[in-house]
N, C-alpha and C positions, 0 to 999 in steps of 0.2 A: 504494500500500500504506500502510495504515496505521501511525504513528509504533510504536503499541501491539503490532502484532503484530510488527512486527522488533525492539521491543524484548524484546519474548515469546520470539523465537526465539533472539535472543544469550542470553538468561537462561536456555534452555532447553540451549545450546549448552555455556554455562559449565558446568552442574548436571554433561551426563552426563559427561563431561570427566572430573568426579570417580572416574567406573566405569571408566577407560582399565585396562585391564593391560598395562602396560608394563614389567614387571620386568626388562629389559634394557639398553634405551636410557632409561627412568626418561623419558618425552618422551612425557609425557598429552597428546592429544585428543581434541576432543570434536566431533563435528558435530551440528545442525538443518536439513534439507530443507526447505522448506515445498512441498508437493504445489499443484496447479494449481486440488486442489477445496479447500483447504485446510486440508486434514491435514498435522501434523507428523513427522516423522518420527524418530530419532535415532540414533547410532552412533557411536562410540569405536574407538581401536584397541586391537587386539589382539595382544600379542605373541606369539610362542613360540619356543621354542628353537631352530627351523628354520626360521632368519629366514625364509624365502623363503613358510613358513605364515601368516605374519603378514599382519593387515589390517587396513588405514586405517579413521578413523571415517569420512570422505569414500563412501569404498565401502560400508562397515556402514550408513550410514545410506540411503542408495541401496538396495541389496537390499532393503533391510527394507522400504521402498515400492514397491519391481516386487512381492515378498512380497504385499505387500497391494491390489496392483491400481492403485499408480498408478504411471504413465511422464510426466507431465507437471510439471516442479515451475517456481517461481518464484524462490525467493530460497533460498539455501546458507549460514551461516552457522559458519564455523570457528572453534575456539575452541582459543589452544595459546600457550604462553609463547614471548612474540615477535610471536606475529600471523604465520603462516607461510602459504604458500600450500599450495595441494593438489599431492601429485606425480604425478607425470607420466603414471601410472595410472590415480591418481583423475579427473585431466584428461581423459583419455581416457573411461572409463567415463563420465561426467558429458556429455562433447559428444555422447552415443551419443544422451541422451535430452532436452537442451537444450543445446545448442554456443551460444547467446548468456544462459546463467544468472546471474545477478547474482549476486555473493560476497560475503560480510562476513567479512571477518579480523579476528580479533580477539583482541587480547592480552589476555590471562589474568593476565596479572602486573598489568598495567593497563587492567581493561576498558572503560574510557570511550574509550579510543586501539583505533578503527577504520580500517581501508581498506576503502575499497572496490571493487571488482574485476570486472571480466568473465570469462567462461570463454572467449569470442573474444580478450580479451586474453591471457589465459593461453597459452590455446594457439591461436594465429593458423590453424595449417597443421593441423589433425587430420585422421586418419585417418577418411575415412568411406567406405561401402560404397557398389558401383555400382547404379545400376540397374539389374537385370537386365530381357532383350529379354521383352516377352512372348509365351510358346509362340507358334508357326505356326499357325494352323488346319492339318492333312492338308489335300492337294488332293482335290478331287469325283472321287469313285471310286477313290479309293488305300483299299486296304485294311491296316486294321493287322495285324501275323502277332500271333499268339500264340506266346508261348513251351511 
């Protein structure tokens, strides 16, 4: 990946950051996706009085590209005073659609002080869905009943 577009995407990370509604924990983030064809995507959190409504910019920006058709991304770039990681949610959501995504944390108070991160290291052990068997063929001359 090019220097230019991660720097694109923390600078992009930073900007929405600014649009967080957070009038309760006062605790702005701001996220950058970069999708797989390489569309950006962005989301912030959002508060509301019933915490449990509230949404991560991690997740906001996510939707917003299943929204738009993409499930593949490359590089995740968080922007939040401290440089914090994603919770345990967004971790989640996030391995659904690349369980080894590259992260950029990034402090907001001081944006040059990056980490950088895996979502396999975040979350070593995620939750993922099984296999399922596929259907039997009916055997030769079983008939299906109708209901």
């Amino acid at each position: 990946m090019a220097a230019s577009e991660r720097e694109r995407l923390i600078a992009v990370a930073l900007e929405v950051r600014r649009r967080a509604y957070a009038r309760y924990s006062k605790f702005a983030v701001g996220a950058a996706i970069l999708a797989a064809d390489g569309r950006m995507f962005v989301g912030c959190n959002v508060e509301n009085v019933s915490y449990g409504l509230t949404i991560c910019a991690e997740r906001a920006a996510t939707f917003a590209a299943v929204a738009a058709g993409a499930t593949e991304f490359q590089l995740l770039a968080i922007a939040a005073s401290g440089g914090v990681t994603p919770c345990g949610a967004c971790r989640q959501v996030l391995a659904e659609f690349a369980p080894q995504l590259p992260i950029l944390l990034v402090d907001a108070d001081q944006p040059k002080r990056i980490v950088e991160a895996n979502l396999r290291e975040l979350l070593p052990a995620a939750f993922a869905s099984f296999q399922p068997q596929q259907a039997k063929e009916p055997r030769r001359g079983s008939r299906k009943q109708r209901g």
